[in-house]
C-alpha positions as CSV (number, residue, x, y, z in Angstrom):
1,X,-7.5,-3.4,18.7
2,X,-7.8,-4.1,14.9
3,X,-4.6,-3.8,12.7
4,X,-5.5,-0.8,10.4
5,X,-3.1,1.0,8.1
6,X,-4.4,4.2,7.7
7,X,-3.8,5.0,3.4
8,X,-5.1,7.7,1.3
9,X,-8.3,6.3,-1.2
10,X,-8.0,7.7,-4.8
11,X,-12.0,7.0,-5.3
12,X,-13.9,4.3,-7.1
13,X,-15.0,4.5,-10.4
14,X,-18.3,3.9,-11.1
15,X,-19.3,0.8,-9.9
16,X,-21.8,-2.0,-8.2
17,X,-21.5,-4.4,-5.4
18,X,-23.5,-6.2,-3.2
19,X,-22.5,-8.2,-0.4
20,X,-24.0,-10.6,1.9
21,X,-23.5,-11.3,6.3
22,X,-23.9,-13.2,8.7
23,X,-27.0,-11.6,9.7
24,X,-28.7,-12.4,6.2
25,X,-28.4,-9.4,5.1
26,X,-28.0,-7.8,1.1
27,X,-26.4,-4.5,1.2
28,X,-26.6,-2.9,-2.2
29,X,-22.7,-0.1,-2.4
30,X,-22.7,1.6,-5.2
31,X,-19.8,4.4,-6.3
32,X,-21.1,7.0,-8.7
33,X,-18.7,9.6,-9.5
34,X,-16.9,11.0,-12.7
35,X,-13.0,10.8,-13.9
36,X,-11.7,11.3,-10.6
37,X,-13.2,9.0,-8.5
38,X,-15.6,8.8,-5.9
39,X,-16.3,6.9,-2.1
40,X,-18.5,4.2,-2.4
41,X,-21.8,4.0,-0.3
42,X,-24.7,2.0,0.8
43,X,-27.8,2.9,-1.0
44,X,-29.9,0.2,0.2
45,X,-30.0,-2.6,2.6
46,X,-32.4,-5.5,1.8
47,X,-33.9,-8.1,4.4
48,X,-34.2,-8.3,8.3
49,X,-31.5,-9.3,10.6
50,X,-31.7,-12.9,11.5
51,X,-28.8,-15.2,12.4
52,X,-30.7,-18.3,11.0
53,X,-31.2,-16.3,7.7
54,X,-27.4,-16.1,7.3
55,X,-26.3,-16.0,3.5
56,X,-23.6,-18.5,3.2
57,X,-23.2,-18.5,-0.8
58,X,-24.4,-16.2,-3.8
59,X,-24.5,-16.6,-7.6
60,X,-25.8,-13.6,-10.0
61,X,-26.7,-13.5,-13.4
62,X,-26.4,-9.6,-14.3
63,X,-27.5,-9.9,-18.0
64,X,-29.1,-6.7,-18.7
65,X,-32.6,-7.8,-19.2
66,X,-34.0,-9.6,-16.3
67,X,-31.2,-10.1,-14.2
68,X,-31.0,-12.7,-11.3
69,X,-29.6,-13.1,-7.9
70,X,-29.6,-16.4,-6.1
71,X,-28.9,-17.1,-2.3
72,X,-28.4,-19.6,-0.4
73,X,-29.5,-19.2,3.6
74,X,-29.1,-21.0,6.7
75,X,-32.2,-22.2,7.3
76,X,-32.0,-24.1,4.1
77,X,-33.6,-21.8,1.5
78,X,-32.5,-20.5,-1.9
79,X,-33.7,-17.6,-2.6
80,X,-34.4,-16.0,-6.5
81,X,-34.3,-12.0,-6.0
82,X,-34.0,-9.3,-8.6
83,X,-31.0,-7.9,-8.0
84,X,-32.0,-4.3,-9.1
85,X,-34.4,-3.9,-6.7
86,X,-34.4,-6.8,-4.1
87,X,-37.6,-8.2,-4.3
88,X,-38.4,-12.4,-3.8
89,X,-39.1,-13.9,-7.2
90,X,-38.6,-17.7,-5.7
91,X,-37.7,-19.4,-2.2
92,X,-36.9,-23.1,-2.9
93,X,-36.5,-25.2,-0.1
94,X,-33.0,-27.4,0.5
95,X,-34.3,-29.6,3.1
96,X,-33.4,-33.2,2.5
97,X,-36.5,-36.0,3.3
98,X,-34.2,-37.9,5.5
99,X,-34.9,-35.5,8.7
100,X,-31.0,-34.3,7.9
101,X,-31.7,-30.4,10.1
102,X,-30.0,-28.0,7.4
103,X,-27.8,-26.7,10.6
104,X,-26.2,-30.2,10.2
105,X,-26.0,-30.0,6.3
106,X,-25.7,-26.6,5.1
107,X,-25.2,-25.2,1.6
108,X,-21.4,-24.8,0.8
109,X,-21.9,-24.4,-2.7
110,X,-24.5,-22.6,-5.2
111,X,-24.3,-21.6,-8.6
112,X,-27.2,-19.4,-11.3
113,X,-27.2,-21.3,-14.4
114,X,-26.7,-18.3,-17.5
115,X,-27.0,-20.4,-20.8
116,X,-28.6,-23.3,-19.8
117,X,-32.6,-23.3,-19.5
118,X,-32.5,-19.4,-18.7
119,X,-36.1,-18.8,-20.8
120,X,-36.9,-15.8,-18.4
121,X,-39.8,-14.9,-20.5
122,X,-41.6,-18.4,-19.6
123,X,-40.3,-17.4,-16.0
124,X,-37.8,-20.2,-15.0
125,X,-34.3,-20.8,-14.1
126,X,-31.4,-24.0,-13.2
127,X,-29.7,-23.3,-10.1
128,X,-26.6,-25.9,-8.9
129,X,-26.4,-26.4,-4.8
130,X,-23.6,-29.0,-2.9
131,X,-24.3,-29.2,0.7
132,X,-21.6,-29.9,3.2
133,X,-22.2,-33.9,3.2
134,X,-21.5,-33.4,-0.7
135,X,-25.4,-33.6,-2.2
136,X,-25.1,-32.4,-5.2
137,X,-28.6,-31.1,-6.8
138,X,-29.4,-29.4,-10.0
139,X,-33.0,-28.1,-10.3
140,X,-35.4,-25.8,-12.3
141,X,-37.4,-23.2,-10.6
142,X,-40.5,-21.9,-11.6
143,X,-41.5,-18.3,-10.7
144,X,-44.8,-17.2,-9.8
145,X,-46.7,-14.2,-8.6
146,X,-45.9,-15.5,-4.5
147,X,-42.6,-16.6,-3.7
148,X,-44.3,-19.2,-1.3
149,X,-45.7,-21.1,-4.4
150,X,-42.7,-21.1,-6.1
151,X,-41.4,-24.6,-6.3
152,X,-38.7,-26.8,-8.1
153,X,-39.9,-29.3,-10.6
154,X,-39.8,-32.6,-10.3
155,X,-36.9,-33.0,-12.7
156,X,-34.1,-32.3,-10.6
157,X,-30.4,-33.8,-10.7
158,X,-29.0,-35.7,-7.7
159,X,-25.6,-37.3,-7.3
160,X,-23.1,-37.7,-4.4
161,X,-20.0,-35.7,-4.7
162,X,-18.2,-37.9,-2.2
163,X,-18.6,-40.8,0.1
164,X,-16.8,-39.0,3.5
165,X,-15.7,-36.2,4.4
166,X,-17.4,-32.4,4.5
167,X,-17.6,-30.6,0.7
168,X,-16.2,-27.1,1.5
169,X,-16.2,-25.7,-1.8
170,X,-17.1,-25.5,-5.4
171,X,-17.2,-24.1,-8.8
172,X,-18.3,-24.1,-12.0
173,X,-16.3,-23.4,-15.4
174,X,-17.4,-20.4,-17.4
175,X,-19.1,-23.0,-20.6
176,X,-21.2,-24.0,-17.3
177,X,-20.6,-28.0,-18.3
178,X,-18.1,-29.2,-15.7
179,X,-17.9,-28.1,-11.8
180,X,-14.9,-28.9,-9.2
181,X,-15.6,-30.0,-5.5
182,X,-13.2,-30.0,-2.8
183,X,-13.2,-30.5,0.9
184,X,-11.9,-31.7,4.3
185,X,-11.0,-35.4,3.6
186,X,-12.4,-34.7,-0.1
187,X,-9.5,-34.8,-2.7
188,X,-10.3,-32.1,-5.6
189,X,-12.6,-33.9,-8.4
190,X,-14.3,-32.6,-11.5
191,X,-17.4,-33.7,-12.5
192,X,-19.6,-33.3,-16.1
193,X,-22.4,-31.7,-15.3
194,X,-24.6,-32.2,-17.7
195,X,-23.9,-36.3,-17.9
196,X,-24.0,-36.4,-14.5
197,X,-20.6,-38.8,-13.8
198,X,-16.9,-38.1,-12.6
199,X,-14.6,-37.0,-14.9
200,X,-11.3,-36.6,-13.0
201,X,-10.1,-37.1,-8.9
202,X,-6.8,-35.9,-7.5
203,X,-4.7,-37.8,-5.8
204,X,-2.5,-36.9,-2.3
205,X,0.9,-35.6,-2.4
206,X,3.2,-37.7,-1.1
207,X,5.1,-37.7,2.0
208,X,7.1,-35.6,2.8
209,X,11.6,-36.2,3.7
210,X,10.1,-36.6,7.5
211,X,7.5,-39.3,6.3
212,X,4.6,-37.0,7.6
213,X,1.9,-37.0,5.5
214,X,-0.1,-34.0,5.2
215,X,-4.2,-34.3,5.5
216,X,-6.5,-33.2,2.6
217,X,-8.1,-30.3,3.7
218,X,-8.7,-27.9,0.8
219,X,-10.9,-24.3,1.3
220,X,-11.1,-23.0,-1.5
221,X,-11.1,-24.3,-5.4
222,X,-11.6,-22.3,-8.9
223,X,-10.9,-23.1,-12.7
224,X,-7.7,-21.0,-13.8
225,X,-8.8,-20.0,-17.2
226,X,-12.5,-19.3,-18.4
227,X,-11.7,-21.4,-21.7
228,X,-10.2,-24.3,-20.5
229,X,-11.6,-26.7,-17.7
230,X,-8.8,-28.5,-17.6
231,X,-6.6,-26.1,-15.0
232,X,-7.4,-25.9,-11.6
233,X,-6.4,-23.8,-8.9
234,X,-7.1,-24.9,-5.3
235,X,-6.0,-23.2,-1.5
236,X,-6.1,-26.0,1.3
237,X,-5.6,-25.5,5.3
238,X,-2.2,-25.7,5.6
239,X,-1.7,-22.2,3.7
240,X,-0.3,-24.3,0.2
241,X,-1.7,-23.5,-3.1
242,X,-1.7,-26.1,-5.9
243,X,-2.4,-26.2,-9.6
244,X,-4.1,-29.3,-10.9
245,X,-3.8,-30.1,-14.8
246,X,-6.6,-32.6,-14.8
247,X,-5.1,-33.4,-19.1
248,X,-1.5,-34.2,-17.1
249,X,-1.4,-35.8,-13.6
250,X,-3.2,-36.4,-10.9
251,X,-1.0,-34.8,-8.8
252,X,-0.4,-31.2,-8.5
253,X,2.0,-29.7,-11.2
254,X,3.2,-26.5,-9.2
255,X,2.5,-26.1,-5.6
256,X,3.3,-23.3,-3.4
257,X,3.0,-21.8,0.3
258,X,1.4,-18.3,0.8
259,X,1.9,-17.2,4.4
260,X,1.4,-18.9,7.5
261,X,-2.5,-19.3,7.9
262,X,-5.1,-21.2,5.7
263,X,-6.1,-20.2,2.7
264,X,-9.4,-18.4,2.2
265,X,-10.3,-17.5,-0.9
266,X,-9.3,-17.9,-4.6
267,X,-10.2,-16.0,-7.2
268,X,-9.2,-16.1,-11.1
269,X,-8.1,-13.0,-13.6
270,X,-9.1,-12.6,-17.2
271,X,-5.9,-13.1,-18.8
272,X,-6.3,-16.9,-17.7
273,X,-3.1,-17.0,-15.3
274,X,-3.1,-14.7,-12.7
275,X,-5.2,-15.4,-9.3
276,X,-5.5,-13.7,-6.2
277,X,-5.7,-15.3,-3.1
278,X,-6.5,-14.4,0.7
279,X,-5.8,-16.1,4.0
280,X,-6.8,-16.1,7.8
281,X,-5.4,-13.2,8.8
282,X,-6.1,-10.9,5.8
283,X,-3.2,-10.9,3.6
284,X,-4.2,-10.5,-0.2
285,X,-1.8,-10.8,-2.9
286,X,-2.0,-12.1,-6.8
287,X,0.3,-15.2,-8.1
288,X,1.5,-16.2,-11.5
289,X,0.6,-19.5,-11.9
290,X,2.3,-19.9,-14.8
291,X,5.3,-19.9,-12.5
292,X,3.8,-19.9,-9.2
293,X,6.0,-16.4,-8.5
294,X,4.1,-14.2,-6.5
295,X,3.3,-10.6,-8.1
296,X,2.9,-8.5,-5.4
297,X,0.9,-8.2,-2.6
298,X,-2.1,-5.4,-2.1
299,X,-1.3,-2.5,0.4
300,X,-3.1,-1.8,3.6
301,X,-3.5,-4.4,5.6
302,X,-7.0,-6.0,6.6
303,X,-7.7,-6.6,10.2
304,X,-9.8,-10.0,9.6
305,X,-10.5,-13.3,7.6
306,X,-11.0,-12.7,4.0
307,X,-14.0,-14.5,2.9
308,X,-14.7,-13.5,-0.9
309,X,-12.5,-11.9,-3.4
310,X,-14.5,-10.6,-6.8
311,X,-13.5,-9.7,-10.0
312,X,-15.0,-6.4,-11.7
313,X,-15.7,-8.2,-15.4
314,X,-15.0,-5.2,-16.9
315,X,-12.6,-2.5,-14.9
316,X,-9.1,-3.6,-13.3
317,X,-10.9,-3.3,-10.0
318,X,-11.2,-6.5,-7.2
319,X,-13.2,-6.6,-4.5
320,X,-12.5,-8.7,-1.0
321,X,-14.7,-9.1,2.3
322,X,-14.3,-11.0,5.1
323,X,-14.7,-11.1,9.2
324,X,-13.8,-7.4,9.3
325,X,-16.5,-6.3,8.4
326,X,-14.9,-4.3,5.5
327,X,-15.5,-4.4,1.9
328,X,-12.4,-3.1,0.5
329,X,-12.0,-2.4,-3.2
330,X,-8.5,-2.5,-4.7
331,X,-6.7,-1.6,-8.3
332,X,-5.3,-4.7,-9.6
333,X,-2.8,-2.9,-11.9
334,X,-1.2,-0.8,-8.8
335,X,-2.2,-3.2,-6.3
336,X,-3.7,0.0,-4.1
337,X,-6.8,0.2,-1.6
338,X,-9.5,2.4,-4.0
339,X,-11.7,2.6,-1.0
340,X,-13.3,0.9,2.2
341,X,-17.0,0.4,3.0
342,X,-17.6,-0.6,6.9
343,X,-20.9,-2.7,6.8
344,X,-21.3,-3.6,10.5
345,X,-21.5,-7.3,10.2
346,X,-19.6,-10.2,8.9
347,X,-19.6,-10.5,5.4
348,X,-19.5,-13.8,4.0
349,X,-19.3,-13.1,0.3
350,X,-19.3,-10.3,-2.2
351,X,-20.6,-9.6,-6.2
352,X,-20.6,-7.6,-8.6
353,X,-23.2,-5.9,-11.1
354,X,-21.1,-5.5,-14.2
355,X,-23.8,-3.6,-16.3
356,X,-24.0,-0.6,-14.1
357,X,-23.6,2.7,-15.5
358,X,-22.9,6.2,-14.5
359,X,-26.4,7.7,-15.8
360,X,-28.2,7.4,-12.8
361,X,-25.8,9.8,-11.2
362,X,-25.7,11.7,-14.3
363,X,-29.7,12.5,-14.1
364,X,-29.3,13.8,-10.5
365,X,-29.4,17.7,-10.5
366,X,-27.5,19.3,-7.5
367,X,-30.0,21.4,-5.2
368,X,-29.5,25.2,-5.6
369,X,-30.3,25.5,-2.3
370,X,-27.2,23.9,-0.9
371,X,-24.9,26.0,-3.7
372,X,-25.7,28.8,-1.8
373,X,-25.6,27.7,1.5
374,X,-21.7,26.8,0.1
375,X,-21.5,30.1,-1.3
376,X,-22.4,32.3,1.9
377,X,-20.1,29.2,4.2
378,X,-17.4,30.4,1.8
379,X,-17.9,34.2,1.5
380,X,-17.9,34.1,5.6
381,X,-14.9,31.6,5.8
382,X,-12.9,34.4,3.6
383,X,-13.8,37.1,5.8
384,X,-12.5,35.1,8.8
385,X,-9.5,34.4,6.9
386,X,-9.3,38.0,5.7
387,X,-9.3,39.0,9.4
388,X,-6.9,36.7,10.7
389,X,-3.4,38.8,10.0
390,X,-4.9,41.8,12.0
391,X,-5.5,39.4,15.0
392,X,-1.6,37.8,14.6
393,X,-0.2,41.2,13.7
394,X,-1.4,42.7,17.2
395,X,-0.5,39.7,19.1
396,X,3.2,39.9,17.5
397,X,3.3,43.7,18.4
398,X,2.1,42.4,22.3
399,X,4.7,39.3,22.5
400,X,7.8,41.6,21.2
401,X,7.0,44.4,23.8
402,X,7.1,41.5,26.2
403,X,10.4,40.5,24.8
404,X,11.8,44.1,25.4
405,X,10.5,44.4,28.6
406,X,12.0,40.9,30.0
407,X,15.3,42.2,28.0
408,X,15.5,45.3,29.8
409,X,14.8,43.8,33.2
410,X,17.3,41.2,32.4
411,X,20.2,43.7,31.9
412,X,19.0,45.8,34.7
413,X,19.2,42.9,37.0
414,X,22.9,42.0,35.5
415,X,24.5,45.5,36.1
416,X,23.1,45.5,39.4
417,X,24.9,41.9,40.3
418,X,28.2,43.8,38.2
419,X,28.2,46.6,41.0
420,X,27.5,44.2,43.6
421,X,30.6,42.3,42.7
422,X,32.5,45.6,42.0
423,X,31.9,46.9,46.0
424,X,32.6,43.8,47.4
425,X,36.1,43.7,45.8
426,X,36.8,46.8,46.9
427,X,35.7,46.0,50.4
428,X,37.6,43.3,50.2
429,X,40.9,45.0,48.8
430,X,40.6,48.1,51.4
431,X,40.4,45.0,54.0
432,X,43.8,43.8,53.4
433,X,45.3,46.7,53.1
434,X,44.6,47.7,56.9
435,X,45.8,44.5,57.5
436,X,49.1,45.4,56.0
437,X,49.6,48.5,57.6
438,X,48.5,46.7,61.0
């Protein structure tokens, strides 16, 4: 059985997030409500379950003219979708020309260029993919009235992120110029972008007092502050968390443990110190790294792998999914579950739209039919209610006649056993006193 913690949901404010399975599948929740709050709920599910169409990485660009939504699949496709309403503006296909199957190489990495070459007018976009085997690519995208004859140019970007080892994750800063790699047997390196060369590579920690040395193995990776490129926060396999200052050392400056399992996922605040990080086995909580002091961690505890943790860019609201199937939504200021969404599948990551509003909800007028189906439910619920006393009044009158009855037998029953006792004594008294005259 799952590990649940059954807690008491406040409501969401208004608010949307889409989230992406193993199954390939978009679900679109959305939480529409006023001051108080409200449950968040599906509203619409885009694509067919497929297990080779399996999302393994997302970017959005929620601008609020002609936003974008990139995915990266399985099979080796990145979709371009609008993220309003689902629908394919362009499939570009991943597949390397050395007969590499992308089972073998899948995407790790993907990220929807904002600034750079985002004419949407002309009907193009950049999108940034790293595959596992650490091919980097950087590509514009063409839209056209077919997804199938969409197709990248022929100016696309290609480096190699690292020699050996399996890429596992990535990021790019917020100026979209630099981008940090990490994976098993792949130390943390930053990269410029837009020159195309190596900037910055980590180097191992030492050994340890018992001369073990501990393997690089790191999960997850993201820049600490949106202004500076130069702070990097990174969660390896043996559950430590390290800060890289790339302007300082090579070696971590603070490094920490969090738990017992690997970690996860990594995720950065806006105030440019504060992360929030989940392992293996579901534990969520936010760090200072400007002291590496943990804050506190989130209540309620999840019953899976967290895959993806969010930030809202504009509420004090974070968002985490994972193998449980759960997207969870949590206040960062209390540190309290807002609500939980069961999706079915295994969710591999989780976005949000930041320019959402309330006015949708707003426009909807409640049916007058169902008002007074509510009014007659509650008109008949007080005429139960009014009836109820009568019911328990004759039932009390019943159960206290009972009482006297059972109290009356009862002292019968003890004055009868009084005289018994009473006769026999006398028997027995009128007994020895023959004897005595005998």
């Amino acid at each position: 059985m799952p590990r649940t913690m059954k807690v008491e949901s406040p409501g969401c404010p208004p608010l949307r997030a889409l989230t992406f399975d193993e199954l390939g599948l978009i679900k679109v929740v959305e939480a529409r409500g006023g001051s108080h709050g409200s449950d968040p709920k599906v509203v619409e599910r885009w694509g067919e379950p497929e297990p080779s169409r399996c999302v393994l990485a997302a970017s959005i660009d929620d601008r609020k003219s002609n936003p974008l939504l990139a995915v990266a699949r399985k099979c080796g496709t990145v979709e371009i979708l609008n993220p309003l309403k689902g629908d394919v503006r362009a499939a570009i296909s991943d597949v390397a020309h050395d007969g590499v199957k992308p089972e073998d190489d899948p995407i790790v990495g993907l990220h929807l260029f904002k600034s750079e070459g985002s004419d949407r007018t002309s009907g193009s976009c950049i999108v940034l993919t790293c595959t596992t085997k650490g091919n980097a690519r950087i590509r514009h995208c063409a839209f056209s009235s077919s997804p199938d004859d969409s197709a990248s140019t022929d100016t696309a970007t290609l480096w190699k992120v690292c020699g050996a080892g399996n890429v596992l994750c990535s990021k790019v800063d917020a100026s979209e110029s630099y981008a940090v790699f990490g994976g098993k047997g792949v130390e943390v390196n930053v990269w410029d972008i837009r020159k195309g060369t190596k900037i910055w590579n980590a180097k191992p920690p030492p050994k340890n007092n018992l001369g073990i040395f501990t393997p690089t193995w790191f999960t997850s990776a993201t820049f600490l502050c949106k202004d500076d490129h130069r702070k990097i926060v990174a969660g390896t396999n043996s559950h430590q968390v390290r800060l890289y200052d790339i302007s300082a050392q090579r070696r971590p400056v603070i490094s920490f443990d969090f738990r017992e399992t690997a970690i996860k996922a990594v995720c950065e605040d806006l105030d440019g110190y504060t992360v929030y990080l989940g392992n293996g086995t579901g534990d969520l909580a936010s760090f200072d790294m400007r002291t590496g002091k943990m804050l506190g961690s989130f209540l309620g505890k999840c019953s899976g792998s967290i895959r993806s943790i969010a930030r809202h860019p504009m509420l004090p609201v974070i968002a985490s999914c994972g193998l449980d199937s759960y997207l969870r939504l949590w206040d960062i200021k209390s540190r309290q579950p807002l609500s939980a969404v069961f999706l079915k599948q295994h969710l591999n990551a989780v976005v949000f739209d930041s320019n959402f509003t309330d006015e949708e909800a707003a426009s909807l007028k409640p049916d007058p039919t169902h008002e007074a189906e509510d009014t007659v439910e509650d008109v008949q619920t007080g005429d139960v209610e009014a009836a109820k006393p009568l019911k328990k009044r004759k039932k009390k009158a019943a159960k206290e006649g009972r009482r006297k009855e059972g109290a009356t037998a009862k002292d019968n029953g003890v004055d009868n056993l009084k005289m018994k006792k009473k006769m026999k004594k006398k028997r027995s008294e009128m007994g020895e006193g023959l004897n005595d005259q005998q």
